[in-house]
C-alpha positions in Angstrom: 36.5 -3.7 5.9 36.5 0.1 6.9 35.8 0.8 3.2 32.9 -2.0 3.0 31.6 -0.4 6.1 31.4 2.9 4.1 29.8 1.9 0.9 27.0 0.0 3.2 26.2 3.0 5.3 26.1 5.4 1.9 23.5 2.8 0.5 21.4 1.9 3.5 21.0 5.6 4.6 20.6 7.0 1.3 17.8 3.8 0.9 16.1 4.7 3.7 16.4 8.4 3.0 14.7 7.8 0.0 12.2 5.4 1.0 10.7 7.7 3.6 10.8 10.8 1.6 8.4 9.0 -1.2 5.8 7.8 1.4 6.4 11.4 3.1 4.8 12.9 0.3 1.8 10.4 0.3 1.3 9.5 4.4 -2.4 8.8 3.8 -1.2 5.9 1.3 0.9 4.7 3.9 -1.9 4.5 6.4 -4.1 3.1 4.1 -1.4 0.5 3.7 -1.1 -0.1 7.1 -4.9 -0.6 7.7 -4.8 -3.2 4.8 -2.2 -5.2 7.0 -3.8 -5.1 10.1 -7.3 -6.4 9.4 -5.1 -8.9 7.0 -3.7 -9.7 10.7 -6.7 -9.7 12.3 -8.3 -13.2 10.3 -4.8 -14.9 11.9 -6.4 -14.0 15.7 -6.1 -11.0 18.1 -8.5 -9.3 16.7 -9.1 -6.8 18.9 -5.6 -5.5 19.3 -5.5 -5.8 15.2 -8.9 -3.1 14.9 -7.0 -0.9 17.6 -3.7 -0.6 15.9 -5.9 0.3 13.0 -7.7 2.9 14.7 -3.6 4.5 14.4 -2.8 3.6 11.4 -2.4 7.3 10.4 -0.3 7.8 13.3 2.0 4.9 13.4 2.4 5.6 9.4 3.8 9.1 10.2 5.9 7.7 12.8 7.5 5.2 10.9 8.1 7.5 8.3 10.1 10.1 9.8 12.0 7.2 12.0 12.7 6.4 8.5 13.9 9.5 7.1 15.9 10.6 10.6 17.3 7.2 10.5 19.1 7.4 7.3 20.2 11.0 7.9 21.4 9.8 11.2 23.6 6.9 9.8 24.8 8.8 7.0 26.2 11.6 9.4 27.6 9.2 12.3 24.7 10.2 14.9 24.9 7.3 18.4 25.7 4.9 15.7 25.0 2.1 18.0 21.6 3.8 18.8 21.1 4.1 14.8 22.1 0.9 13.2 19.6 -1.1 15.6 17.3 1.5 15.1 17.6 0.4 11.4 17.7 -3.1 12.1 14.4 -3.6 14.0 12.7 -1.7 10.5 14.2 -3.8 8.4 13.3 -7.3 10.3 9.7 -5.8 10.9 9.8 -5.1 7.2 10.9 -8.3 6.0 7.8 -9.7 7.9 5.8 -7.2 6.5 7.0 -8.5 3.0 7.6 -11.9 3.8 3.5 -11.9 5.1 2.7 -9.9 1.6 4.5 -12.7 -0.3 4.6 -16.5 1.2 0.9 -15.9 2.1 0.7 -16.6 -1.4 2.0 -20.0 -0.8 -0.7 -20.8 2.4 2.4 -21.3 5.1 1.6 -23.6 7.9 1.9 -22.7 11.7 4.7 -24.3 11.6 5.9 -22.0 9.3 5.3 -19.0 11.9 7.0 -20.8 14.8 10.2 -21.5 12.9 10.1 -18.0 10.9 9.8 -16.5 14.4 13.1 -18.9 15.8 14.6 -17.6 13.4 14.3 -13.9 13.6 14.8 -14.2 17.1 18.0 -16.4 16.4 19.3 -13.0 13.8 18.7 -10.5 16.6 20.9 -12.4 19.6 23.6 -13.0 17.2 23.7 -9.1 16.5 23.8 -8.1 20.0 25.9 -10.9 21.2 28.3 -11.6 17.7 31.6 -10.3 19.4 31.2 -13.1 22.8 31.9 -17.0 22.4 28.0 -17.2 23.0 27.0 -14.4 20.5 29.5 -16.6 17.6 27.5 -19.7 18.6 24.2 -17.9 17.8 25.3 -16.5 14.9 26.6 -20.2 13.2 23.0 -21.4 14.6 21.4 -18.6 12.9 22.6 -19.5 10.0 22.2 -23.2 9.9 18.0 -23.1 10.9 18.0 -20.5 8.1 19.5 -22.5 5.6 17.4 -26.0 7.4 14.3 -23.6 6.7 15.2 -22.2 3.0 15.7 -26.4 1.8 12.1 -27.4 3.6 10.1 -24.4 2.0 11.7 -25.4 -1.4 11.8 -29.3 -1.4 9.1 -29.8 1.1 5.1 -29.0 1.9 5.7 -29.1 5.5 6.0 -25.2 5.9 4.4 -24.2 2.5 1.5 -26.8 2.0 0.6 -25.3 -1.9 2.0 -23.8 -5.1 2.2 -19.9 -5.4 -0.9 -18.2 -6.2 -1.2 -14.6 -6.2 -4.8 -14.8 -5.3 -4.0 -15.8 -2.1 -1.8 -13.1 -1.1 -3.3 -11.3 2.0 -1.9 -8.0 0.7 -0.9 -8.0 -2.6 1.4 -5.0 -2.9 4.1 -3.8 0.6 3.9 -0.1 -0.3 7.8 0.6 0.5 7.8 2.8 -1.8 4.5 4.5 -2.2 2.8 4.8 -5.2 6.3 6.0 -6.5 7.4 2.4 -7.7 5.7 -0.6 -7.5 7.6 -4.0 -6.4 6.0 -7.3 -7.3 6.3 -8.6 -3.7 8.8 -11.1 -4.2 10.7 -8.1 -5.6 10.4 -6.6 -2.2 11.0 -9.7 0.2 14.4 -10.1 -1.4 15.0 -6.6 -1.4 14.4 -6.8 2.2 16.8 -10.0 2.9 19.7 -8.2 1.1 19.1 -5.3 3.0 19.2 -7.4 6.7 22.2 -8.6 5.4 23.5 -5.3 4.6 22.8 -3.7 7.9 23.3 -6.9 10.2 27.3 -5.8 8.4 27.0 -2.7 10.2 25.5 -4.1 13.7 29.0 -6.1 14.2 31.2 -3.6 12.4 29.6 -0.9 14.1 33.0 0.8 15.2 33.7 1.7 12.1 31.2 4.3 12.0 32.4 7.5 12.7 30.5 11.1 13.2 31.0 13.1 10.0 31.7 16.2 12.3 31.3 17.5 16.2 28.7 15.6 18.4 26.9 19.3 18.7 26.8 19.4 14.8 25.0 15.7 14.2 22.9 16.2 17.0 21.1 19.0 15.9 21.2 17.8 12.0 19.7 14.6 13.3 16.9 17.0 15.2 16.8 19.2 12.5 16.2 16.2 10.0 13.4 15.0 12.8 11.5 17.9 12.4 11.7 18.7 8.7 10.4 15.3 8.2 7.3 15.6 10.5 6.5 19.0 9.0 7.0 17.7 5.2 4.3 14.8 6.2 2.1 17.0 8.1 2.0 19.0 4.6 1.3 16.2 2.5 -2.2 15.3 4.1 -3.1 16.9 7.1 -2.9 20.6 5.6 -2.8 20.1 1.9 -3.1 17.2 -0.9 0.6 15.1 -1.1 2.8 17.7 -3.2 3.6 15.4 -5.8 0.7 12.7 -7.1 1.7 9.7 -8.5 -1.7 8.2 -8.3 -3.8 7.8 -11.4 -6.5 10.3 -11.1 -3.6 13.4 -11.0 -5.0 16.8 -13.0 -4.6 16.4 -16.8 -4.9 12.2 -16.8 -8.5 10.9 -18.2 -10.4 8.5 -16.1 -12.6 6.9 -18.5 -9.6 6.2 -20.5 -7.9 5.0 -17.6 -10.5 2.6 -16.9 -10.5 0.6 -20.2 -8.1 -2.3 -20.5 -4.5 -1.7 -22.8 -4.9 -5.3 -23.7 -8.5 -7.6 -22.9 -7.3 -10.7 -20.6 -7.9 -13.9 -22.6 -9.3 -17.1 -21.0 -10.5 -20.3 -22.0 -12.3 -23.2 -20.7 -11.0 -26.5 -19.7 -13.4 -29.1 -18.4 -12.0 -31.4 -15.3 -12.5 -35.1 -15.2 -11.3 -37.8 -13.2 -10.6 -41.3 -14.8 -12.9 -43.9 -13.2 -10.1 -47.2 -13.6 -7.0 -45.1 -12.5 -8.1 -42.2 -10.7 -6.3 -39.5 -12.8 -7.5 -36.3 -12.9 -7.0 -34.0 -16.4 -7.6 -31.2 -17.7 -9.8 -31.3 -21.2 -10.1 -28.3 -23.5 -13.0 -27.6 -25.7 -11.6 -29.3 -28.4 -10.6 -32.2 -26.4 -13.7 -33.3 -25.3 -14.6 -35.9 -27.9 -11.2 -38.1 -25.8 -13.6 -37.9 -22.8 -15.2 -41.2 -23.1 -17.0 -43.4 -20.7 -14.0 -43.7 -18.7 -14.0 -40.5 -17.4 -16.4 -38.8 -15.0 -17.1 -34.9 -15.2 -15.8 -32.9 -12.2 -15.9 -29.3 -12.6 -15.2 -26.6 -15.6 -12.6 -24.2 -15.0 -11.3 -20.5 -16.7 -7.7 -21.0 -17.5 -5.8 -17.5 -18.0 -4.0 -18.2 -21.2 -3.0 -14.2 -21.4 -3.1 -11.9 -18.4 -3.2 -9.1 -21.1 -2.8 -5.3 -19.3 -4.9 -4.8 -17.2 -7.1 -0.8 -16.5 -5.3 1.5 -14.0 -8.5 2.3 -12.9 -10.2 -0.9 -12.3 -12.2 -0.5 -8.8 -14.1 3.0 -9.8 -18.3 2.2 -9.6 -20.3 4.6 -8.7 -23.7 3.7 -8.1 -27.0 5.5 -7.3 -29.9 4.8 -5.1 -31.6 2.2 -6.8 -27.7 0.3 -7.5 -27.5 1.3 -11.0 -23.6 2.0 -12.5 -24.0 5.6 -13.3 -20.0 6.3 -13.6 -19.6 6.3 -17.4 -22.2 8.8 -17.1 -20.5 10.7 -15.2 -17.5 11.1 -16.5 -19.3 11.8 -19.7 -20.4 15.6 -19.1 -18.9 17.6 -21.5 -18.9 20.7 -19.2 -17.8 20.9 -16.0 -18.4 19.2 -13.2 -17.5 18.7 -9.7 -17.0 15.8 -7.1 -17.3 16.1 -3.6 -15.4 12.8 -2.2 -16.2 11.6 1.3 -14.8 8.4 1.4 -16.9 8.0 5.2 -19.2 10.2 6.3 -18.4 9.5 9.5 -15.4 11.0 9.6 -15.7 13.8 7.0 -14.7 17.3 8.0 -18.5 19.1 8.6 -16.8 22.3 8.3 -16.3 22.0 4.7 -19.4 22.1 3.9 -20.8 25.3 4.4 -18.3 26.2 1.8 -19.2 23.0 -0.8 -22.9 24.2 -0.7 -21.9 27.2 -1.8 -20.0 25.6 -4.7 -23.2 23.5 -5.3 -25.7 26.3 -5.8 -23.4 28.1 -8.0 -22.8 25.4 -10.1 -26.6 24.5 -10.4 -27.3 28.5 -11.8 -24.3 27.9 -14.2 -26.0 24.6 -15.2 -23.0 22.5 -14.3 -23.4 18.9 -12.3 -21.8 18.9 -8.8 -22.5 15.5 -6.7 -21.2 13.8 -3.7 -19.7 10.3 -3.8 -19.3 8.6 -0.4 -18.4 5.0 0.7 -21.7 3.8 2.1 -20.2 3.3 5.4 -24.1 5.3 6.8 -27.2 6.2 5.8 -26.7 9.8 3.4 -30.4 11.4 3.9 -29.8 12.1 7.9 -26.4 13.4 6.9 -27.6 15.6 3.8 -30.4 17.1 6.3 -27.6 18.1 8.5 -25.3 19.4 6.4 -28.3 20.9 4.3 -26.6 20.1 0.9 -28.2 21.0 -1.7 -26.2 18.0 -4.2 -26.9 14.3 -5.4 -25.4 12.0 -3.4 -23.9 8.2 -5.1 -21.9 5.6 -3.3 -18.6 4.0 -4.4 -15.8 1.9 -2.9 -13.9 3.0 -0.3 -10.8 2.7 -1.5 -11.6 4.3 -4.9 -12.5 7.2 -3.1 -9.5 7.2 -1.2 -7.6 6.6 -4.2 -8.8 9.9 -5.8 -8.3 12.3 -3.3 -6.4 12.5 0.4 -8.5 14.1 1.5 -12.1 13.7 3.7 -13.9 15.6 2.0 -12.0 16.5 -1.2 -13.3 18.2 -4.3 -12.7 17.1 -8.0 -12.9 19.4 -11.3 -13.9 17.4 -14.0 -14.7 17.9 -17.7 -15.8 14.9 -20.5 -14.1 12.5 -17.8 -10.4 14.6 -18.1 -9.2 15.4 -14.2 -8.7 19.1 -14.2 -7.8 20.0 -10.9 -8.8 19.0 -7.3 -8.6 20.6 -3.4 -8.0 19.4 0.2 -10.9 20.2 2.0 -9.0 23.6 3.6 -8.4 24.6 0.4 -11.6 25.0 -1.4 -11.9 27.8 -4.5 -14.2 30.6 -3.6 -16.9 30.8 -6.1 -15.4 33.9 -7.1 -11.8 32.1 -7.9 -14.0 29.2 -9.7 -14.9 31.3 -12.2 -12.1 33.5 -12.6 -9.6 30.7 -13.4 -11.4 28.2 -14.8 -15.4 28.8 -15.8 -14.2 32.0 -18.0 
């Protein structure tokens, strides 16, 4: 069992090790993440307390994070393992409903659902703390049965799950665990989740078995020093530069107007719905079909059937629009020479600072003949913002989350040329005019 006990803590640390390290170097895409959640919590009820937790996302995102991180250093080296395997316990049952929301809300689960998914979390966490006690072993077999109960109504039964899976319904289609890194489908990532409550609810009741790798002095101040390495590396990643590594489409070097064409067209077809007047049957007739649609049968309704999902753009939410609504962004991204973004994705909470600096940028581009606009999410009015700011650039709207999909960063500038990304700054790092043209308008 000692050796079992080994292997699990080697794989759960070195999991969760990894698993905070590739949000680390994106925290902003965690945030986002977490906003996305919370106002897909907010149409269940509560919804002030939803808008106020996502007023913190970015907060609670770097948190959990660097819990994340610590935590797997922490059980890897023996640190309080008490302390540290229900540390990594509570993540993983608050990430299993994380995932479990992301992927059962594709199958529109009843209240009753809730109630018993809720028993039966609270069941798992008294048999952990209790499992060694004649209570704690009753718990645990009682833990096990409602799960199993639950598992054989949501497959055979509509009284928890009252439809079919379809992703459209998802409230959030993708968890994030790990970043833009790798991408889960999300029942990828709900029985990725299960396994790992498993794994750790192991090391919960064989928590004895977890010994310090060396003096107490020694994993206390590796667990600190693991703490603070991890804030600092997240702080980096947003708050004082761009995330060092970008695994997000619009990185230097790719092409957005390539990126935004499909790799293969979807392919639908219609099928017309009609209901059978003598026995009440309702089919589905295709275009060809409809000469078996006699008197019999009453029109209901035409539906698009997806006969091939094909491959869908990586780019597929990128409008820009101007004044009068018009899609300007093939436009764009077709300028031969170069040209810059500025990307506000609110101009409420854009950094003002920056722009003494971007106007700058502006007027030298417009004597060198080269576009430079702004691109904002529409969240106010531009022309009292543009008067304060006194910038002398276009200004176009977009979707948010484009915009925060381009660039961490509020505002953040893009290099462009004939739609090709060529490089990009976090708003504290903008080129001088003099290191524009020195390294890249030669």
């Amino acid at each position: 069992m000692k050796g079992l006990v080994s292997l699990i803590r080697i794989v759960v640390g070195g999991l969760f090790i990894f698993s905070g390290f590739v949000k680390a170097i994106d925290p902003l895409g965690t945030s986002y993440k977490m906003h996305e959640y919370f106002e897909a919590f907010s149409s269940l009820g509560m919804q002030g307390l939803w808008q106020a937790m996502s007023a913190w996302s970015t907060p609670i995102a770097v948190i959990m994070i660097v819990v994340e991180m610590a935590a797997g250093v922490a059980l890897l080296i023996g640190w309080i393992p008490k302390l540290t395997v229900w540390i990594l316990y509570l993540m993983t049952m608050f990430f299993t409903v994380l995932t479990g929301f992301t992927y059962l809300s594709g199958y529109c689960p009843t209240a009753a659902f809730g109630i018993l998914s809720l028993a039966v979390s609270a069941l798992w966490l008294v048999a952990a703390a209790r499992f060694h006690d004649k209570v704690g072993n009753k718990i645990f077999w009682l833990a096990i049965g409602t799960t199993v109960v639950m598992l054989l109504m949501m497959k055979f039964g509509n009284a928890l799950l009252s439809c079919g899976f379809t992703a459209s319904k998802m409230k959030v289609t993708d968890c994030g665990c790990f970043g833009d890194f790798i991408k889960l489908k999300p029942w990828e990532t709900f029985w990725k989740d299960i396994v790992l409550d498993v794994l750790i609810f192991i090391l919960v009741i064989r928590v004895k078995d977890i010994k310090p790798l060396f003096s107490t002095a020694g994993v206390h101040i590796t667990t600190a020093l693991a703490t603070v390495l991890s804030l600092l590396f997240c702080f980096s990643n947003f708050l004082w530069n761009l995330p060092v590594v970008d695994f997000r489409p619009y990185k230097p070097g790719n092409n957005i107007r390539e990126l935004r064409k499909a790799l293969k067209p979807e392919v639908r077809e219609y099928v017309f719905a009609y209901k059978n007047k003598i026995t009440g049957e309702e089919r589905n007739f295709k275009m060809d079909e409809l000469d078996q649609a006699d008197e019999n049968w009453d029109f209901v309704d035409r539906k698009d059937v997806v006969i091939d999902p094909g491959i869908p753009a990586k780019i597929n939410n990128l409008f820009i629009r101007n004044a009068e609504g018009e899609d300007i962004t093939d436009q764009l991204l077709s300028d031969e020479k170069y040209s810059m973004m500025a990307v506000m994705y609110k101009l409420g909470n854009t950094k003002r600072n920056a722009f003494k600096q971007l106007n700058e940028l502006a007027d030298f581009c417009d004597k060198k003949g080269l576009h430079f606009y702004g691109v904002y999410g529409g969240d106010m009015p531009a022309d009292p913002f543009r008067h304060e700011m006194q910038t002398p650039f276009e200004f176009y709207t977009a979707d948010e989350t484009a915009l925060k999909t381009i660039i961490r960063s509020n505002p953040g500038l893009v290099l462009l040329k004939n739609g090709v990304v060529v490089d990009m700054w976090h708003h504290r790092h903008l080129p001088t005019v003099d290191e524009l043209e020195k390294n890249y308008l030669k």
